[in-house]
C-alpha positions in Angstrom: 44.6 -1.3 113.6 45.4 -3.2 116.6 43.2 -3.0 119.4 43.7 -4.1 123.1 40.6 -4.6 125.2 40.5 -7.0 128.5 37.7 -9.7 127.7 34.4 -8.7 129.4 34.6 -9.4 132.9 30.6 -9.5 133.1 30.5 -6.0 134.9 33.5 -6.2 136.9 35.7 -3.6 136.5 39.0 -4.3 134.8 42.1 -5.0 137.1 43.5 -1.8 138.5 47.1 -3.3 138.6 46.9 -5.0 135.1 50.3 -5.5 134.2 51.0 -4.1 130.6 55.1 -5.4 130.5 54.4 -8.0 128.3 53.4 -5.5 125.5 56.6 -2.8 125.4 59.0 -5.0 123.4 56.6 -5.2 120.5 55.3 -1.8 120.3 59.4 -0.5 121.3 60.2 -1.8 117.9 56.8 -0.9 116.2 58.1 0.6 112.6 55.0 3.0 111.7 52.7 5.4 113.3 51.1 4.3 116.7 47.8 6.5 117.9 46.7 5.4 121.4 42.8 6.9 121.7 42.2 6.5 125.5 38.8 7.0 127.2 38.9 9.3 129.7 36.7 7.2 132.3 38.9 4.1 131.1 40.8 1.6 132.9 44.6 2.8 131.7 46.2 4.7 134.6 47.7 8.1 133.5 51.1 5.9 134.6 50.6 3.1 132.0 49.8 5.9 128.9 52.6 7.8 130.2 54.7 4.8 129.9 53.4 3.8 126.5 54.0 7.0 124.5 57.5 7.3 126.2 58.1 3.7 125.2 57.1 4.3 121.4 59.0 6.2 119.0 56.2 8.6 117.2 53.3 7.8 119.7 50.3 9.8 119.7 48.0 10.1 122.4 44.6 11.0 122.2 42.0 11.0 124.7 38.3 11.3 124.4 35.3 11.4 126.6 34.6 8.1 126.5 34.9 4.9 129.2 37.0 2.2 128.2 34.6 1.2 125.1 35.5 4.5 123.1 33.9 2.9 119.9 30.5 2.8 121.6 30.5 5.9 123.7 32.1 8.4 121.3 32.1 6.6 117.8 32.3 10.4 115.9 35.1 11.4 118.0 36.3 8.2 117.5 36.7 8.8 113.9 37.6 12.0 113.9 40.6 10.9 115.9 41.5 7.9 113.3 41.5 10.8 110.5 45.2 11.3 111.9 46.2 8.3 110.3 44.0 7.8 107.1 41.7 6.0 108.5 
């Protein structure tokens, strides 16, 4: 499972504007199956996820009720969603 989370900014919300590029070439070639789980009050702009599962072949996209920290606000949704991979 890899997980991307900008470090805690001490209650500052993350950068609008953050610039994602960096990560398409390693997830372009990614070689297995790629769930993005995406809280619906998070900081990903519908543009970015858009890009993202266009990007990567096989890429599912789920998104739950959640702010950015999906684990803490919706853990049983959470795991409901990683049952998609056998998790």
């Amino acid at each position: 499972m890899f997980k991307h989370q900008l470090a805690d900014r001490g209650g500052v919300d993350a950068p609008v504007g953050a610039d994602f590029r960096s990560l398409w070439p390693g997830l372009e070639g990614v070689g297995v199956l790629v769930l993005l789980v995406r809280g619906s009050r998070g900081f990903l702009s519908d543009v970015v996820v858009d890009e993202l599962v266009d990007r990567v072949p096989g890429a599912t996209l789920v998104t739950i009720e959640a702010g950015s920290n999906v684990q803490e606000d919706a853990p049983v949704e959470l795991a409901a969603a990683r049952s998609f991979v056998g998790g």
